[in-house]
C-alpha positions as CSV (number, residue, x, y, z in Angstrom):
1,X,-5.0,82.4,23.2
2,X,-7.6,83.1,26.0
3,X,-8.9,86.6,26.9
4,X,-6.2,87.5,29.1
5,X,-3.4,87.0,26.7
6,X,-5.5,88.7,24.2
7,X,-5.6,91.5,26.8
8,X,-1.8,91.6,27.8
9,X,-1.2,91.5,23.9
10,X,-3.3,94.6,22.9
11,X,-2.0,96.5,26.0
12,X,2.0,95.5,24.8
13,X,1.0,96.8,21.1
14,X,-0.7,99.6,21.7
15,X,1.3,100.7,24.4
16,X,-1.2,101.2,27.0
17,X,-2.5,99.9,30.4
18,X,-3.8,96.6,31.0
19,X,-6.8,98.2,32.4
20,X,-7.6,100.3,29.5
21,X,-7.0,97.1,27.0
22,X,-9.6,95.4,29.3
23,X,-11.9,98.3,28.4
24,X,-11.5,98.6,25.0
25,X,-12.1,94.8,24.5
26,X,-15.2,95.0,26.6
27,X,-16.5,97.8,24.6
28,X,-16.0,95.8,21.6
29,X,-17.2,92.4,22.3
30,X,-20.3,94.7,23.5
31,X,-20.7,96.6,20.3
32,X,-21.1,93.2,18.2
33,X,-22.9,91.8,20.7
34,X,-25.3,94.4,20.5
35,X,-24.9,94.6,16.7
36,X,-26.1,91.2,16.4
37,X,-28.9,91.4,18.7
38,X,-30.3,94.1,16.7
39,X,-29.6,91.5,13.5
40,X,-27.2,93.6,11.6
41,X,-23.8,92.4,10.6
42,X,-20.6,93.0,11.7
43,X,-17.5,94.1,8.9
44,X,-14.6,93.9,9.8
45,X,-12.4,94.2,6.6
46,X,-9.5,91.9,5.9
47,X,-10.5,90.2,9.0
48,X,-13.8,88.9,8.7
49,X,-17.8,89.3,9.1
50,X,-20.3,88.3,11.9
51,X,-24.1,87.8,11.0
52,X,-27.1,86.3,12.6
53,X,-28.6,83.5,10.0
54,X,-31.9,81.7,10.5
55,X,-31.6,77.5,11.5
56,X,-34.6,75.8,9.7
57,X,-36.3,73.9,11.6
58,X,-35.7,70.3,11.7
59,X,-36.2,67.0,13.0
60,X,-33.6,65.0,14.9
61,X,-33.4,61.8,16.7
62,X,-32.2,60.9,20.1
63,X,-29.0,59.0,20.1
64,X,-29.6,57.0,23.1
65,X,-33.6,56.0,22.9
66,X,-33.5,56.6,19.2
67,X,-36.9,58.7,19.1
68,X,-37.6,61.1,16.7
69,X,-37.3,64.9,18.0
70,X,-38.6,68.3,16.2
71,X,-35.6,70.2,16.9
72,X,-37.3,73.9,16.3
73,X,-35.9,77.1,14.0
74,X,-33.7,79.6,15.6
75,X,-31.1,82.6,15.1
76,X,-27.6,81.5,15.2
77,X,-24.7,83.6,14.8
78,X,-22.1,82.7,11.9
79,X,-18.6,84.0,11.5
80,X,-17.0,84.6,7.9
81,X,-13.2,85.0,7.6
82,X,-12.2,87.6,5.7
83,X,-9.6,87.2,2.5
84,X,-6.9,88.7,4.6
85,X,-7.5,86.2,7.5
86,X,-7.9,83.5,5.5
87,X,-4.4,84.0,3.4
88,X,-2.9,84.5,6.4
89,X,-3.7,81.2,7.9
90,X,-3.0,79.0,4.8
């Protein structure tokens, strides 16, 4: 499922406009986006939680010349499904 069908589904459920679906998904992925910028977390219950976790710094190797790289820390964003979510997939 892409954005679009994610948009013509929530307009067909909740009985209103394309347009309006369009909004309201906008304002959402906005209001996490934000969220997560500001490093709070996300709850959404029985479906899951977003958070922003700390990568540790690291060193890597290149794959091609085989030198050794210092791949440096950096915020990440990690998504935990819910209990709901994850019954419903098993």
């Amino acid at each position: 499922m892409n954005k679009a069908d994610l948009i013509d589904k929530m307009a067909g459920e909740a009985s209103i406009s394309k347009a309006a679906a369009e909004k309201a998904l906008g304002a959402f992925t906005d209001g996490v986006k934000n969220a997560l910028k500001k490093g709070e977390n996300v709850t959404l219950i029985g479906f899951g939680t977003y958070s922003v976790v700390e990568r540790k710094a690291r060193t890597g190797r290149n794959p091609q010349t085989g030198a050794v790289l210092q791949i440096p820390a950096k915020n990440t964003i990690k998504f935990k499904a819910g209990k709901g979510l994850r019954e419903m997939v098993e």
